[in-house]
C-alpha positions as CSV (number, residue, x, y, z in Angstrom):
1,X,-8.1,13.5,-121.1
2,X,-5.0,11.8,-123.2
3,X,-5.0,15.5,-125.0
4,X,-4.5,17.9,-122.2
5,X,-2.3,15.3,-120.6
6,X,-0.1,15.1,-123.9
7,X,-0.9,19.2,-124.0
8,X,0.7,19.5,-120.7
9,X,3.5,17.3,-121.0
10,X,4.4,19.4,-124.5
11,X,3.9,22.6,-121.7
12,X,6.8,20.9,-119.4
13,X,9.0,20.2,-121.7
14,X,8.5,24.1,-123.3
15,X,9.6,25.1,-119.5
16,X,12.8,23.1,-119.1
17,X,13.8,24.1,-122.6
18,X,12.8,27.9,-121.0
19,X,14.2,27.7,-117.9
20,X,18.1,26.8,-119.2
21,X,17.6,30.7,-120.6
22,X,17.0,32.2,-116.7
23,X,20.5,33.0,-116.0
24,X,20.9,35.0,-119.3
25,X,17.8,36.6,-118.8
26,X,18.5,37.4,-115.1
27,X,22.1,38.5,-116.1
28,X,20.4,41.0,-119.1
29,X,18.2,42.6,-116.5
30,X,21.1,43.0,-114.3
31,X,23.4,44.6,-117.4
32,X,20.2,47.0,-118.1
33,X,19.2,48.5,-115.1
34,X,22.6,49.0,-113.8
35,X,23.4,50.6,-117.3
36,X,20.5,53.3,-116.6
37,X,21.7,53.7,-112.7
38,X,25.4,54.0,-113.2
39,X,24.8,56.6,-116.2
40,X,22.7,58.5,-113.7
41,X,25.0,58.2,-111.1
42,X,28.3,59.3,-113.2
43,X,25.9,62.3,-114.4
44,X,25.8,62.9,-110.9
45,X,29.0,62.8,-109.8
46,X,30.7,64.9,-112.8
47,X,28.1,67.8,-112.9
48,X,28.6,68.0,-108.9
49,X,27.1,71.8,-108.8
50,X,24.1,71.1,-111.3
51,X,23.4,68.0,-109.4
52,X,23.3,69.7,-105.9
53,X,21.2,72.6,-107.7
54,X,18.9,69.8,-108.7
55,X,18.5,68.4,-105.4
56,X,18.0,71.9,-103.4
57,X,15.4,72.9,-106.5
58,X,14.2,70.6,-108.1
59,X,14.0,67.0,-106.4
60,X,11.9,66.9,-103.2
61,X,13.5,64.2,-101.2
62,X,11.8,63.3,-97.5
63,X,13.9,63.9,-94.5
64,X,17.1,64.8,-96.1
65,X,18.2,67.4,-96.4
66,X,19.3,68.3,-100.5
67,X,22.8,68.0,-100.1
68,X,22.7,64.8,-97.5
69,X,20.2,63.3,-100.0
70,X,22.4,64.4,-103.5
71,X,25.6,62.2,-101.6
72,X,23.0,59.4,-100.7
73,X,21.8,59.7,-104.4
74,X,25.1,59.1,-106.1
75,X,26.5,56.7,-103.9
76,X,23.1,54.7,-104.4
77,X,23.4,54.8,-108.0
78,X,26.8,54.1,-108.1
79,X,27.5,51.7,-105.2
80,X,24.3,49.4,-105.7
81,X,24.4,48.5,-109.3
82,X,27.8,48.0,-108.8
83,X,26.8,45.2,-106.6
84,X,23.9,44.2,-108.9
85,X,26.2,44.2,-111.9
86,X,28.8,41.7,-110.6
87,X,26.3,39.4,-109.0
88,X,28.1,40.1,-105.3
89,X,25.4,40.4,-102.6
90,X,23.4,40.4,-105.6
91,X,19.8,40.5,-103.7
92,X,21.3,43.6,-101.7
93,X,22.2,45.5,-104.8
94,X,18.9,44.7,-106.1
95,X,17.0,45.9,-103.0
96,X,19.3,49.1,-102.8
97,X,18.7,50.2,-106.2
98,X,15.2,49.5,-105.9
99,X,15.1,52.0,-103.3
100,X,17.0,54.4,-105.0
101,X,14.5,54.0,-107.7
102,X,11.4,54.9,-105.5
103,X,13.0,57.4,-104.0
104,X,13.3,59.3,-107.0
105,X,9.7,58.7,-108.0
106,X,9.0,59.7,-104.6
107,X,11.1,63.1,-105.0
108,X,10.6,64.1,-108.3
109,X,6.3,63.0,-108.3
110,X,5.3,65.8,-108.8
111,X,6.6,65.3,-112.5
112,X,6.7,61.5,-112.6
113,X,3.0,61.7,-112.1
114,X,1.7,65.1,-114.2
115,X,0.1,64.3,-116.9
116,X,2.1,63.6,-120.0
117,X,4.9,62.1,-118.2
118,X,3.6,58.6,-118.3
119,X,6.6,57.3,-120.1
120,X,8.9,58.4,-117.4
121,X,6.7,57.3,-114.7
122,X,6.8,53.3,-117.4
123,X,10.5,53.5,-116.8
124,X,10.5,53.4,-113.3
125,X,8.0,50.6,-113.1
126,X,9.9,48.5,-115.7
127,X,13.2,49.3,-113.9
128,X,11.4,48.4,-110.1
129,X,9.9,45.3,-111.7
130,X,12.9,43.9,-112.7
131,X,14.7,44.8,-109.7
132,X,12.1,43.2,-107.7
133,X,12.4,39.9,-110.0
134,X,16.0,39.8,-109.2
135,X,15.2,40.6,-105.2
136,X,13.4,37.4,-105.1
137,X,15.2,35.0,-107.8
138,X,18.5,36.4,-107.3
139,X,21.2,37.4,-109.5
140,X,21.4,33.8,-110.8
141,X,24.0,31.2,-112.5
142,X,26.3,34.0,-114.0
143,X,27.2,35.4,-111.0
144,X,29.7,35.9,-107.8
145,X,27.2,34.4,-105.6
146,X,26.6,31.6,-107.5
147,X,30.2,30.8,-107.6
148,X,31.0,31.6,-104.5
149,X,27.5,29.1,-103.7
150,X,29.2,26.4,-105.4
151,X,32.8,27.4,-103.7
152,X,30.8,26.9,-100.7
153,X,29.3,24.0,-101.1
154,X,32.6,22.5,-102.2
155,X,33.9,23.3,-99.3
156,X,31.1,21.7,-97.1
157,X,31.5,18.8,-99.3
158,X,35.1,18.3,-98.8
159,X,34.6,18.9,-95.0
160,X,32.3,16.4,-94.6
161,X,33.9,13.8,-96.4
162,X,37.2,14.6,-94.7
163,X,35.6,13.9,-91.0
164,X,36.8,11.1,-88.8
165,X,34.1,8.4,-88.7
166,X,34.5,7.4,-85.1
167,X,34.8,3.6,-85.3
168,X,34.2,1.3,-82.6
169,X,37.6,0.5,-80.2
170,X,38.6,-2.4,-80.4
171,X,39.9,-4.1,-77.0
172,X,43.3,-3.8,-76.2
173,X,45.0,-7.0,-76.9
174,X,46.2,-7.1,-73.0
175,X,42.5,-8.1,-72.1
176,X,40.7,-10.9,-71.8
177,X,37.1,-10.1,-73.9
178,X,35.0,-10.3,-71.5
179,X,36.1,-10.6,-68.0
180,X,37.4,-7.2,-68.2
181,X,40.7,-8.5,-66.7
182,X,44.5,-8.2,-68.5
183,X,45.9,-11.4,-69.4
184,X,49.9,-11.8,-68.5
């Protein structure tokens, strides 16, 4: 029993040591999958005709019509990791390019999911698992939101210490304690 309680102490102390690493982990996932995003976005964007070509050809995308969805495409790959990038409204950025990301596994499956395109298909996974890391953990320490977090907390600091304590009243030095009458 003295073993696996030394074993897991060693195991704790491993984690702390680990978990000082999470904000430059969470900020290389952030760095990566907007990297891939914004390159497909800017792709996008400056091969306007190719892209809308694409899109009324080639990409399948529900409900949209091609060149609704090639607008909504760009500006997802653009506008989200933007977000993502900086840490601002980081969980939104996350969650909007991992939408953007299953809709194009959703529009272009019947590639993504042919045989021989399992490395493609990979990508997408990786990309949606990391997104869906930083949906729930956030964009962490190296980030807008955690400084403006802080700011905020500051601020709620320095509010609460700046608040009038209401003290007791002392009775006016006219009155008698007591008898609730004023002394002349």
């Amino acid at each position: 029993m003295t073993f696996l309680l030394k074993l897991t102490s060693l195991h704790a102390a491993l984690g702390r040591l680990l978990d000082r690493l999470q904000p430059l982990a969470l900020l290389a996932a952030r760095l990566y999958v907007t990297d891939v995003f914004w390159k497909s976005g800017w792709l996008k964007v400056t091969n306007w005709s190719n892209t809308l070509d694409l899109f009324r050809d080639e990409y399948h995308v529900p409900l949209l019509p091609p060149d609704l969805a090639a607008v909504a495409g760009a500006f997802g790959e653009l506008f989200f990791p933007a977000l993502l990038v900086l840490g601002f409204f980081g969980r939104l950025g996350a969650l909007g390019t991992f939408v953007v990301n299953a809709m194009a596994v959703i529009s272009y499956s019947h590639v993504l999911l042919a045989e021989g395109y399992e490395a493609a298909l990979g990508q997408h996974i990786l990309w949606g698992t990391l997104l869906l890391g930083l949906i729930v953990f956030g964009p962490g320490k190296i980030s807008i939101d955690a400084w403006l977090e802080r700011a905020r907390g500051l601020q709620s600091i320095r509010a609460a210490t700046n608040q009038a304590i209401p003290l007791q009243e002392e009775p006016h030095a006219n009155y008698r304690q007591g008898s609730g009458t004023e002394v002349r």
